[in-house]
KOLDRENBA-784695 format. One line per 10 residues: number of its first residue (from 0); their letters; for each residue x, y, z of N, C-alpha, C, O. Coordinates in nm, 3 decimals. Each point is the difference from the previous one (the first is absolute). Layout:
NUM> a> X/Y/Z/X/Y/Z/X/Y/Z/X/Y/Z | ...
// end
This chain:
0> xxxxxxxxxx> 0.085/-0.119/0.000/-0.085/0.119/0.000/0.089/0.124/0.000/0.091/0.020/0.081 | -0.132/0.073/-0.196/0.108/0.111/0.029/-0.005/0.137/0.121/-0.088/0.064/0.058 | 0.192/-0.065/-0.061/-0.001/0.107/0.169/-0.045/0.095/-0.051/0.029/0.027/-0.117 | -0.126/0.060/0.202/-0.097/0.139/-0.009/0.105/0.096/-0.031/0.108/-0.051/-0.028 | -0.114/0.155/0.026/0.049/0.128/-0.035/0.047/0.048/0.107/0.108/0.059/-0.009 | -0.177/-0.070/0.145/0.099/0.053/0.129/0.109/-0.092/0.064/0.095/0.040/0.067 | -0.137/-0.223/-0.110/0.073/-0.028/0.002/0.145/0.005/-0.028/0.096/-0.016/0.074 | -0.109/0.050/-0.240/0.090/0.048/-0.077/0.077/0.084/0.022/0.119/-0.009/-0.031 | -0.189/0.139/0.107/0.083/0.124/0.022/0.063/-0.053/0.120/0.122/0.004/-0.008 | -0.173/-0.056/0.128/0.054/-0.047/0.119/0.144/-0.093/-0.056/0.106/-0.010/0.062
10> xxxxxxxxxx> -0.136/-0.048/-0.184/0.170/-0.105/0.012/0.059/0.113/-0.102/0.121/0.009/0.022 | -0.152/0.061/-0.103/0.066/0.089/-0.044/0.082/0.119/0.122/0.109/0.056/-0.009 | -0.173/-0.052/0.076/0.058/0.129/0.110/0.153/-0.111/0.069/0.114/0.032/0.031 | -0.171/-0.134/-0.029/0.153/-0.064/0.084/0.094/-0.071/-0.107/0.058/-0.103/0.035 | -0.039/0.155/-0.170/0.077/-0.008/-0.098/-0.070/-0.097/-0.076/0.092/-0.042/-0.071 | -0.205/-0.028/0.035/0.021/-0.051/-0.060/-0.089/-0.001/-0.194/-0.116/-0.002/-0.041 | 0.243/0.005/-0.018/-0.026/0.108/-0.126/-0.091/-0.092/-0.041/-0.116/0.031/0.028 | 0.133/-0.150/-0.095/-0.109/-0.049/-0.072/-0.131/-0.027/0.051/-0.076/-0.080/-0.055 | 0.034/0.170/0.200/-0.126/0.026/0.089/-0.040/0.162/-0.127/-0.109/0.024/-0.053 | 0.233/0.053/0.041/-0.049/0.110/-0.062/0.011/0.003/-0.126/-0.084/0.072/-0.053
20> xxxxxxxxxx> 0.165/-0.130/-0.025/-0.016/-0.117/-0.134/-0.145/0.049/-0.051/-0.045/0.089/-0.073 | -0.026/-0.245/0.187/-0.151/-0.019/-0.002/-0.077/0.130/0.044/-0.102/0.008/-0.068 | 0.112/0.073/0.138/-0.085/0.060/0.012/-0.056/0.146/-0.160/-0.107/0.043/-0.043 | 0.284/-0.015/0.006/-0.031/0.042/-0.131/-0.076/-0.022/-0.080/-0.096/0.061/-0.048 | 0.174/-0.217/0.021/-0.103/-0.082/-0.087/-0.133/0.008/-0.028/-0.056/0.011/-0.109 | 0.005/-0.018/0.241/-0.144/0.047/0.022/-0.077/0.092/-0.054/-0.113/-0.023/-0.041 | 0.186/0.170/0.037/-0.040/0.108/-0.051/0.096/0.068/-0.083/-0.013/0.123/-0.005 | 0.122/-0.183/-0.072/0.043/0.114/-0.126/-0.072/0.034/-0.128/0.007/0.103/-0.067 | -0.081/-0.218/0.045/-0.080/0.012/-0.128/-0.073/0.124/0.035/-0.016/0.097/-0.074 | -0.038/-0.118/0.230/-0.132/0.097/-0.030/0.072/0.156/0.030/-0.062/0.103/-0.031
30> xxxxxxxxxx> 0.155/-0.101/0.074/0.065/0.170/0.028/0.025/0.032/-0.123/-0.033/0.108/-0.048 | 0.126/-0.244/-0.050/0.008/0.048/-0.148/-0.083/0.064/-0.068/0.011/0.111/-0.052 | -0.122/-0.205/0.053/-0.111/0.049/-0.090/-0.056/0.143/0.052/-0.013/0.095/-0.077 | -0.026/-0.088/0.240/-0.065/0.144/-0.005/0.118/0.121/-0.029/-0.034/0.118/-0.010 | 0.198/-0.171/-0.007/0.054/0.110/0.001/0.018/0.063/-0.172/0.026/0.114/-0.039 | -0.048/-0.219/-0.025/-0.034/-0.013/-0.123/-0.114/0.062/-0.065/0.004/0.060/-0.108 | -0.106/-0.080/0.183/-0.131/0.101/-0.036/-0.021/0.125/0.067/-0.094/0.080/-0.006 | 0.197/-0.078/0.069/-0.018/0.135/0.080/0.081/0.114/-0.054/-0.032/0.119/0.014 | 0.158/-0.170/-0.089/0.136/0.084/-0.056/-0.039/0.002/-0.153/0.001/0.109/-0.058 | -0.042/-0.252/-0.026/-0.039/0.021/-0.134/0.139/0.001/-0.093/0.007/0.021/-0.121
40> xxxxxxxxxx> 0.120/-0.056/0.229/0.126/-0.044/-0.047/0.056/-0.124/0.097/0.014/0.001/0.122 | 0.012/-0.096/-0.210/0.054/-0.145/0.035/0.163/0.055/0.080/0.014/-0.043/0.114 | 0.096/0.130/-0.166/0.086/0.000/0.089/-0.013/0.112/0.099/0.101/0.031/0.063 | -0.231/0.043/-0.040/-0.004/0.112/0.148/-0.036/-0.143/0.071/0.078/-0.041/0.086 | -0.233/-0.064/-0.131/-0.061/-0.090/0.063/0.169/-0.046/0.086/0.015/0.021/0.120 | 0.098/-0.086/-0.207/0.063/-0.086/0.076/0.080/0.101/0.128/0.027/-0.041/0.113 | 0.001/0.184/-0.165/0.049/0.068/0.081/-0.066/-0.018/0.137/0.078/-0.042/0.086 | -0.221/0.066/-0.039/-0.081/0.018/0.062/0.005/-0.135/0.102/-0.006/-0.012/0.123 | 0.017/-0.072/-0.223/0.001/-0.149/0.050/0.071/-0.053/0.056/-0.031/-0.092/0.076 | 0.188/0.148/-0.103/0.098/-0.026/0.074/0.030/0.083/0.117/0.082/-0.035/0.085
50> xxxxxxxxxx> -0.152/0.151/-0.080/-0.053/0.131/0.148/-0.021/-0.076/0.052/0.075/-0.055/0.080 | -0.204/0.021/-0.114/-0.092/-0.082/0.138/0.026/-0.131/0.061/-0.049/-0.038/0.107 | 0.141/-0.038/-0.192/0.018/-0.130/0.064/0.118/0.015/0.112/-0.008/-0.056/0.109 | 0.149/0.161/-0.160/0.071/0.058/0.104/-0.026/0.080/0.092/0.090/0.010/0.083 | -0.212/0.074/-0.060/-0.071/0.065/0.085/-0.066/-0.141/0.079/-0.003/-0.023/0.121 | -0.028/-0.028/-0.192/-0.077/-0.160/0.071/0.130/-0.098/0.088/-0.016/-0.075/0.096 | 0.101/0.098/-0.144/0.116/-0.099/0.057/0.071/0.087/0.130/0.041/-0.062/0.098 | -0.032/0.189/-0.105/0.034/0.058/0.073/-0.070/0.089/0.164/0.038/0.068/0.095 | -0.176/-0.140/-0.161/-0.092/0.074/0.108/-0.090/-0.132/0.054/-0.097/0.020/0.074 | 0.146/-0.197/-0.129/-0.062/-0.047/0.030/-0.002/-0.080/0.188/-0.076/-0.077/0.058
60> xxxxxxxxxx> 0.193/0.144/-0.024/-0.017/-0.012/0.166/-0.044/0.097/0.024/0.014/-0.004/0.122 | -0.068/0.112/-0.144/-0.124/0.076/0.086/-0.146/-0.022/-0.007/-0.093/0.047/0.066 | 0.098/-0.151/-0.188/-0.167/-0.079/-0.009/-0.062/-0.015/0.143/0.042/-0.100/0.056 | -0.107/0.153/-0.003/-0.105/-0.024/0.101/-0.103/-0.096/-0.001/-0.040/-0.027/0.113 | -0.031/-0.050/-0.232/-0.079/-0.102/0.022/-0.137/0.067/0.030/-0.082/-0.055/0.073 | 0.055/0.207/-0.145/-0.072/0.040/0.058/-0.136/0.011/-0.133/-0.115/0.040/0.015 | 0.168/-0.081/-0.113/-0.061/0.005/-0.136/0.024/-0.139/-0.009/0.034/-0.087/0.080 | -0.068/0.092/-0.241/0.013/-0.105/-0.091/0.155/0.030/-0.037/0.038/0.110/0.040 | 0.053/-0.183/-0.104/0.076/-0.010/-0.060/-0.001/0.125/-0.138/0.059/0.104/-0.031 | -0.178/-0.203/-0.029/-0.048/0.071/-0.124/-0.020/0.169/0.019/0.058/0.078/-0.074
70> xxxxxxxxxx> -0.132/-0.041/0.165/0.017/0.112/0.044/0.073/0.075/-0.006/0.013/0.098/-0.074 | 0.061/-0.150/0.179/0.145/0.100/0.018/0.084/0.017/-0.106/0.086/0.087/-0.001 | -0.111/-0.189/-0.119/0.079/-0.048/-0.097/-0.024/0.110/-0.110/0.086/0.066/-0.058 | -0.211/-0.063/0.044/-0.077/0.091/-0.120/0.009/0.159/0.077/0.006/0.110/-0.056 | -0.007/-0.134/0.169/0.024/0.181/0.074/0.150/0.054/-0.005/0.021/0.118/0.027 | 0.087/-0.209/-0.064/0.120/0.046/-0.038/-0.006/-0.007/-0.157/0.079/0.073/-0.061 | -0.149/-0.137/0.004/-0.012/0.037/-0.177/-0.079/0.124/-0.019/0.049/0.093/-0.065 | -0.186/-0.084/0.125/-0.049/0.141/-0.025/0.115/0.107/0.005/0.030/0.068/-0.098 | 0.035/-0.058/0.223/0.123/0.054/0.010/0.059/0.059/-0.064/0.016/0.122/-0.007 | 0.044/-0.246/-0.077/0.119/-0.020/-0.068/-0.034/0.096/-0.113/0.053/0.107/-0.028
80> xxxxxxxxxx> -0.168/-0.180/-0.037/-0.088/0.067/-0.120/-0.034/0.151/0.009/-0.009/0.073/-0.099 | -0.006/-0.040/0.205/-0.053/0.183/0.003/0.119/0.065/-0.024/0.019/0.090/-0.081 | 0.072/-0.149/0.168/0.122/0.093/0.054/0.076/-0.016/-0.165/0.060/0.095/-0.051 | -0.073/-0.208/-0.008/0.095/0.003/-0.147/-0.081/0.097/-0.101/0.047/0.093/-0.064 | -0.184/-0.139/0.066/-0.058/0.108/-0.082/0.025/0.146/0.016/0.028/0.093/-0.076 | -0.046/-0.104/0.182/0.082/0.192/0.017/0.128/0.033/-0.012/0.041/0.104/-0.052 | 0.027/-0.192/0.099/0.155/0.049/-0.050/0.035/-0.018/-0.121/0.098/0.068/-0.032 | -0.154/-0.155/-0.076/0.068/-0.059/-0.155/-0.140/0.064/-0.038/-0.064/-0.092/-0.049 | 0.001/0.187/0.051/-0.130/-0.041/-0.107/0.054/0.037/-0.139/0.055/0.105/-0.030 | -0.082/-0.210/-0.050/0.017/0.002/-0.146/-0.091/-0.026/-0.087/-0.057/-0.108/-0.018
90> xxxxxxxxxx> 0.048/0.180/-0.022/-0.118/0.037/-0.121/-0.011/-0.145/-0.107/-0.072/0.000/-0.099 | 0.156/-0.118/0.140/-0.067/-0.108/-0.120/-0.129/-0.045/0.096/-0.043/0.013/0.114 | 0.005/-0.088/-0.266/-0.140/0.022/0.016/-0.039/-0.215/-0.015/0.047/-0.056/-0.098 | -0.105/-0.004/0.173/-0.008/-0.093/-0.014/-0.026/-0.106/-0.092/-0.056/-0.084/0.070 | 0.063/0.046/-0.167/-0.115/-0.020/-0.101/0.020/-0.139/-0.002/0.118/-0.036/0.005 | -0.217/-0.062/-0.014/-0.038/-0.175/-0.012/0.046/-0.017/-0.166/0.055/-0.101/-0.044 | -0.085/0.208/-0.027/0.086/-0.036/-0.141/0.114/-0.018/0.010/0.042/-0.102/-0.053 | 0.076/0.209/0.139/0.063/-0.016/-0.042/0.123/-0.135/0.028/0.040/-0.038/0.110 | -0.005/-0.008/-0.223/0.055/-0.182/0.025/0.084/-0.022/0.070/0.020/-0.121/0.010 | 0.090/0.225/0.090/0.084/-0.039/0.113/-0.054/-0.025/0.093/0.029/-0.102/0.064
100> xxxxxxxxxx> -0.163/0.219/-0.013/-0.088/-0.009/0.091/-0.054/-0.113/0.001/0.026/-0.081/0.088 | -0.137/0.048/-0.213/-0.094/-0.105/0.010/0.075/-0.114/0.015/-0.031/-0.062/0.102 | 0.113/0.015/-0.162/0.089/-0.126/0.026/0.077/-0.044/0.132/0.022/-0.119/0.019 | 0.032/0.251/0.107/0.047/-0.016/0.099/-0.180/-0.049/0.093/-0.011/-0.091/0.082 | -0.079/0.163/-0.119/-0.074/-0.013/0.105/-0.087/-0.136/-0.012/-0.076/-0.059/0.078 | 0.124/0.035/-0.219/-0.049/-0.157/0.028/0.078/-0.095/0.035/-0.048/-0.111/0.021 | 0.165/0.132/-0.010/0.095/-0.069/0.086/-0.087/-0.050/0.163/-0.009/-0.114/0.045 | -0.047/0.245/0.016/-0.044/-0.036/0.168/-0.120/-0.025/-0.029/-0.090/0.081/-0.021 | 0.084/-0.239/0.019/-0.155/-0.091/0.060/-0.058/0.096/0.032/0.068/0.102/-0.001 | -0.203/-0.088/0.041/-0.086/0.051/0.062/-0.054/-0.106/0.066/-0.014/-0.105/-0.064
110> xxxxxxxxxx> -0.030/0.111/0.219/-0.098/-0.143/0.023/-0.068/-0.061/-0.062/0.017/-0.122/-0.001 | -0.131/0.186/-0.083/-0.079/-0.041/-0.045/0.096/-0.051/-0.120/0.002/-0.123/-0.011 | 0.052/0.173/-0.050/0.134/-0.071/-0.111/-0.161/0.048/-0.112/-0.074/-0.079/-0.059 | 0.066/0.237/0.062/-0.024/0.020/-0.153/0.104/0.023/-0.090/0.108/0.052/0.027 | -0.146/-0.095/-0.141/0.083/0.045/-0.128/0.018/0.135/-0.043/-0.067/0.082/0.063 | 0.141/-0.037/-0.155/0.003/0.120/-0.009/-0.122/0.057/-0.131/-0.008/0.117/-0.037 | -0.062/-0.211/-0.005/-0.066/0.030/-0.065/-0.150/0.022/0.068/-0.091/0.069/-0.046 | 0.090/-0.147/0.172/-0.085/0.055/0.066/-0.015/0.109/0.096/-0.099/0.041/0.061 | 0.240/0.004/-0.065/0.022/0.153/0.083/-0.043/0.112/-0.068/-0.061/0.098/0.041 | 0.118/-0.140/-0.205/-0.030/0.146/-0.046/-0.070/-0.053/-0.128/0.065/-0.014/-0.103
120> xxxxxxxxxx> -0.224/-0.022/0.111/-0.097/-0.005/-0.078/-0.011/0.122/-0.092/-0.052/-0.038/-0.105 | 0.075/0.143/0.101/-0.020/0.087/-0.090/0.156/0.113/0.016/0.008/0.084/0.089 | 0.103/-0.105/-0.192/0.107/0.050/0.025/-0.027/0.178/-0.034/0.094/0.070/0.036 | -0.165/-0.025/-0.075/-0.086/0.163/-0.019/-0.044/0.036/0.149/0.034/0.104/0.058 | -0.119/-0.207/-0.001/-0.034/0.110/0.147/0.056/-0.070/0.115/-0.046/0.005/0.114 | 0.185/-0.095/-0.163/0.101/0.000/0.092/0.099/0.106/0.005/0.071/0.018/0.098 | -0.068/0.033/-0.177/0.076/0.109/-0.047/-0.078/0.127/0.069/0.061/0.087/0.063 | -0.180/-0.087/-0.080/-0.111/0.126/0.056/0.033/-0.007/0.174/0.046/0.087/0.074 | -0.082/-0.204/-0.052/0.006/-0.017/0.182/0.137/-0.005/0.044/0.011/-0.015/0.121 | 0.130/0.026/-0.206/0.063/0.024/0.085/0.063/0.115/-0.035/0.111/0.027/0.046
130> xxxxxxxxxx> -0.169/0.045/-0.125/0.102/0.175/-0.057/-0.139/0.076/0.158/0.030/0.089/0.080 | -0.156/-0.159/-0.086/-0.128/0.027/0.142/0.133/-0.036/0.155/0.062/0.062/0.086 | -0.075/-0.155/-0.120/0.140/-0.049/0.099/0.070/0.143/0.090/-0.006/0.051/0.112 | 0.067/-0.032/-0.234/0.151/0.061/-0.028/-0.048/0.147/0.094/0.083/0.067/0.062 | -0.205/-0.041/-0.065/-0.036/0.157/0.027/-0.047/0.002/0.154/-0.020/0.106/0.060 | 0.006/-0.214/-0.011/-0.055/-0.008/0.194/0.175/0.027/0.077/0.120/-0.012/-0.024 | -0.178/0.039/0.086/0.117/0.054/0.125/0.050/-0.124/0.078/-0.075/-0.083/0.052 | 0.194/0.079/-0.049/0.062/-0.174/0.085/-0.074/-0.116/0.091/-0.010/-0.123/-0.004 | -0.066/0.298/0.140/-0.125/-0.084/0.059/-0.073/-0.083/-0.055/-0.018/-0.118/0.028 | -0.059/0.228/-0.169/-0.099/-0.068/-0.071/0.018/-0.096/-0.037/-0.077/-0.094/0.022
140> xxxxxxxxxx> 0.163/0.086/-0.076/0.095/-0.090/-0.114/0.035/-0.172/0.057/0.015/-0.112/-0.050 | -0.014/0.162/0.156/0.014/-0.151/0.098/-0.109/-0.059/0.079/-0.031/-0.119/0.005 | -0.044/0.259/0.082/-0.089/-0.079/0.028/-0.118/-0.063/-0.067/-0.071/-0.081/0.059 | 0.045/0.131/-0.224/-0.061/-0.089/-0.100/0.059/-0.088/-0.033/-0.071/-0.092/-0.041 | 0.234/0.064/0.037/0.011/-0.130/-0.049/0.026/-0.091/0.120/0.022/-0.113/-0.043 | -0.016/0.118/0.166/-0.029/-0.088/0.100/-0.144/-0.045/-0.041/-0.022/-0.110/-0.051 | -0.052/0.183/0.072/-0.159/-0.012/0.003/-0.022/-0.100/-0.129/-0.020/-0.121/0.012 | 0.026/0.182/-0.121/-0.106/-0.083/-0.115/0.090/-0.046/-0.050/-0.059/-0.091/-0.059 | 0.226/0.070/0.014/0.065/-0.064/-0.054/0.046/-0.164/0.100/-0.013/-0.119/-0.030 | 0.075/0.194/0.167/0.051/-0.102/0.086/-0.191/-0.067/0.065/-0.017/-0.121/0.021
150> xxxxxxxxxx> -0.046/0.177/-0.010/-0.103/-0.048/0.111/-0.003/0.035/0.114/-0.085/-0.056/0.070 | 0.170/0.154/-0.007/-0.036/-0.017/0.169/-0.104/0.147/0.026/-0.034/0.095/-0.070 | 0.010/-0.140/0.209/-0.129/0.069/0.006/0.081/0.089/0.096/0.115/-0.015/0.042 | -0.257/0.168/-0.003/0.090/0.100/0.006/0.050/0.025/0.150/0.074/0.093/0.032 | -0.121/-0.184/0.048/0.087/-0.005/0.133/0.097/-0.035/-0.060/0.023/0.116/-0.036 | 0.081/-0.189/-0.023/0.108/-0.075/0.000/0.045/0.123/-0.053/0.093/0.052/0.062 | -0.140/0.013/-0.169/0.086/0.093/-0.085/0.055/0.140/0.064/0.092/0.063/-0.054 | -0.156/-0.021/0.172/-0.015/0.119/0.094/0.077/-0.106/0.106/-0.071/0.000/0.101 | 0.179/-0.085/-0.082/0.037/-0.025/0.109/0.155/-0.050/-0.053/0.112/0.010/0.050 | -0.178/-0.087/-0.216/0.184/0.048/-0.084/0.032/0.088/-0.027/0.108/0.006/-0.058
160> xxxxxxxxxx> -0.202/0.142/0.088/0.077/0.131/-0.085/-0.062/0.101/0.144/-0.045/0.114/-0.013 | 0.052/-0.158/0.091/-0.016/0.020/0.161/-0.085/0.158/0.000/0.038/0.112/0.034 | -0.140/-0.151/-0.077/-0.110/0.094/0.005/-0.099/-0.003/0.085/0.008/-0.063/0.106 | -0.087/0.113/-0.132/-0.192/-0.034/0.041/-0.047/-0.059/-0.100/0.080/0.005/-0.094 | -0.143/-0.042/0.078/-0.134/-0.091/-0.058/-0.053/0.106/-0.128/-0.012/-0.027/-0.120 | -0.013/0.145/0.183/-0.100/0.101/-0.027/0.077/0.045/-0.139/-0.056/0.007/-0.110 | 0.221/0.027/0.142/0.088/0.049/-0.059/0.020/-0.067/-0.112/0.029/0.063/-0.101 | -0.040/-0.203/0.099/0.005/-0.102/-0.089/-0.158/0.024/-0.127/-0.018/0.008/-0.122 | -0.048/-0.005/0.227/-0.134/-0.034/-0.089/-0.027/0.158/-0.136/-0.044/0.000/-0.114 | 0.110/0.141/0.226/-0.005/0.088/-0.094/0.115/-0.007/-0.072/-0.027/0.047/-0.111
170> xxxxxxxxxx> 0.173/-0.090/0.117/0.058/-0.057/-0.178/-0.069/-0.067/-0.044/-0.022/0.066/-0.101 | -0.023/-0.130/0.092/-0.079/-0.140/-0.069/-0.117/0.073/-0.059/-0.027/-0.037/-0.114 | -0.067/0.153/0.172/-0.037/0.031/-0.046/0.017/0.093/-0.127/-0.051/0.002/-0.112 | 0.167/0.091/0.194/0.089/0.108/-0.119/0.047/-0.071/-0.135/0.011/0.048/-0.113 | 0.015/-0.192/0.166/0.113/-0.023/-0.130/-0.164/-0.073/-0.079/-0.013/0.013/-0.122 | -0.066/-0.064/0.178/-0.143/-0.083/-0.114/-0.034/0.142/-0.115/0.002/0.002/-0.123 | -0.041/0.139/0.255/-0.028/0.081/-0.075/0.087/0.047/-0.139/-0.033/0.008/-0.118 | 0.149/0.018/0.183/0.089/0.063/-0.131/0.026/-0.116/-0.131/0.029/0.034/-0.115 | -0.047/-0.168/0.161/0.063/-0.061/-0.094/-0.140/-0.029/-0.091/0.026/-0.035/-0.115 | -0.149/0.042/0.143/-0.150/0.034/-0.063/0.026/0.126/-0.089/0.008/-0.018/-0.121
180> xxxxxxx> 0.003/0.118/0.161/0.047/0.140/-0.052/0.085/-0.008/-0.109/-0.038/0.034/-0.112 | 0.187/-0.090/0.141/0.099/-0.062/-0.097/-0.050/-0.075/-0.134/0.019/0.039/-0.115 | -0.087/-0.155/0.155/-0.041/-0.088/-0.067/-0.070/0.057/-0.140/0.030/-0.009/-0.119 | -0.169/0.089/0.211/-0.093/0.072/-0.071/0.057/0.060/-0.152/-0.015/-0.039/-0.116 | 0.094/0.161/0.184/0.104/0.097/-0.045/0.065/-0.097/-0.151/0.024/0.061/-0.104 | -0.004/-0.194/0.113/0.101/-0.060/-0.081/-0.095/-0.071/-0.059/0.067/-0.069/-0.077 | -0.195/0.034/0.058/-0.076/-0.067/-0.074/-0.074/0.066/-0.112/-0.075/-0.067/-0.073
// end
């Protein structure tokens, strides 16, 4: 039976690496991928990726056990993700056409293990939703893709990006509105 996640961190804290090996394991795909949909560039994504896992290795004896793993895990990627977007912001622009992009991001499984032809059913208003994307503010920008891309609901998302609830629900709202507006605008 495989050892839990606090387990993990518990034999990881008294050296033992392939305890933190496994616990990576667990979650690089998914930091990849949201850092990937969050940046809209495959080498900021790995930049970001390699932040947070050394922010993760280095802060993982102050884990308190007071969250989830996942939690704390995705509250140092929100992090990671705001603080890079503001310091590098660069004007490329994400696009599912284009073939370095689309080909790296089908590299990372998705759980569900869709194809990439089922990601981007219409390569025109993949292109629309993410130039819509491109125009929400980092908050926005993340706490929609926690929400409707990753799935988590909005306690979890106001406790990885250490908010209120309330704070969460009005990005979520800001970014539905503007990217309706966007959309509109481009049709």
């Amino acid at each position: 039976m495989p050892l839990s996640d606090n387990e993990l961190i518990i034999n990881a804290n008294k050296g033992d690496v392939l305890a933190l090996e496994e616990l990576i394991y667990r979650y690089d795909k998914k930091v990849l991928r949201l850092a990937i949909k969050f940046t809209g560039d495959s080498d900021d994504a790995k930049d970001i990726y390699q932040e947070v896992f050394i922010r993760v290795y280095k802060s993982l004896g102050n884990f308190q056990f007071k969250s989830e793993f996942s939690t704390w895990l995705f509250r140092i990627t929100s992090n990671v993700c705001i603080t890079f977007k503001r310091k590098y912001s660069k004007h490329n622009h994400f696009s599912l056409n284009d073939e370095e992009n689309s080909a790296y991001v089908s590299t990372i499984p998705d759980d569900s293990e869709l194809s990439p032809e089922n990601l981007v059913v219409n390569s025109e208003y993949g292109s629309k939703i993410n130039e819509a994307l491109n125009t929400l503010s980092p908050n926005q920008k993340l706490s929609f893709l926690l929400k409707h891309l990753e799935g988590y609901k909005i306690r979890e998302i106001a406790e990885m990006m250490n908010c209120k609830e309330g704070t969460i629900k009005k990005y979520l709202f800001d970014a539905v509105r503007r990217l309706k507006i966007q959309l509109e605008k481009s049709h």
